[in-house]
C-alpha positions in Angstrom: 20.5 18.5 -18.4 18.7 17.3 -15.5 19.6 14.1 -13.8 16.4 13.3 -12.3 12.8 14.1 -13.1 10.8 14.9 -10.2 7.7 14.6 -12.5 8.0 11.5 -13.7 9.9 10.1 -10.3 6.9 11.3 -8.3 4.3 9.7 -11.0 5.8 6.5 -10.3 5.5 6.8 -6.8 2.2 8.0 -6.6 0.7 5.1 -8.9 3.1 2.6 -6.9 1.8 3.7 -4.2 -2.1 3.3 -4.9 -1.3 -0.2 -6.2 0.6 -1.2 -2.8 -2.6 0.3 -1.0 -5.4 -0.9 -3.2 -3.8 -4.9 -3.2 -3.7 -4.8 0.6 -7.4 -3.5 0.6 -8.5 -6.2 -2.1 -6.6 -9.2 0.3 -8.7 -7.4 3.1 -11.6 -8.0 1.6 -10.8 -11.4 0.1 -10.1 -12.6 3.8 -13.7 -11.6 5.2 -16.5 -14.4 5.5 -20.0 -13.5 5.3 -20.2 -11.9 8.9 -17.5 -9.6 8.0 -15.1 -11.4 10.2 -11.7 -12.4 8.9 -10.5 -15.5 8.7 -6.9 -17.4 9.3 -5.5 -20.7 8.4 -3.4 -20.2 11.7 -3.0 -18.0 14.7 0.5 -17.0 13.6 -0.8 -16.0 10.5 -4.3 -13.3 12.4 -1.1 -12.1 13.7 2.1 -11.8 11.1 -0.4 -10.8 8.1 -2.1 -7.5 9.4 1.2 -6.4 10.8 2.7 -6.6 7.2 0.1 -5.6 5.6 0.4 -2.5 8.4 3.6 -2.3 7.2 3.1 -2.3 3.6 0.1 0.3 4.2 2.3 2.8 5.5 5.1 2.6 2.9 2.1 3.1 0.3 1.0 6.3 2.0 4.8 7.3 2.2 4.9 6.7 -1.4 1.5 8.6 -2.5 2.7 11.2 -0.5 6.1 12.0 -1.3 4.7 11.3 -5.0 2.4 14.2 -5.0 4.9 16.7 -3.3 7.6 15.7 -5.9 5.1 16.4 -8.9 3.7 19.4 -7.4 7.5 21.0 -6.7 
């Protein structure tokens, strides 16, 4: 009996981890005017927001990828 199943463990992470990327890309584009510039209710937030969404960006990619090498092993 197996305890865990990589399959389905690394379908989880790999759709988890699209989601994670694809929300930050939608805010990204949500926060653009019509020049292409973004826009911020505050300085603090131009500079806490990308940082977390940096953040969140990289856990995605660390989730699509361990994902696919858990399904493919």
């Amino acid at each position: 009996m197996k305890v865990f199943d990589f399959d389905a463990i690394g379908t989880i992470l790999l759709f988890a981890g699209l989601l994670i990327r694809f929300w930050i890309g939608r805010r990204r584009f949500k926060r653009k005017n019509f020049a292409g510039l973004n826009v911020f209710s505050s300085y603090l937030s131009s500079q806490v927001i990308p940082l977390f969404e940096w953040f969140l960006n990289l856990i995605g990619m660390l989730m699509i990828v361990y994902g696919v090498v858990a399904i493919l092993l």
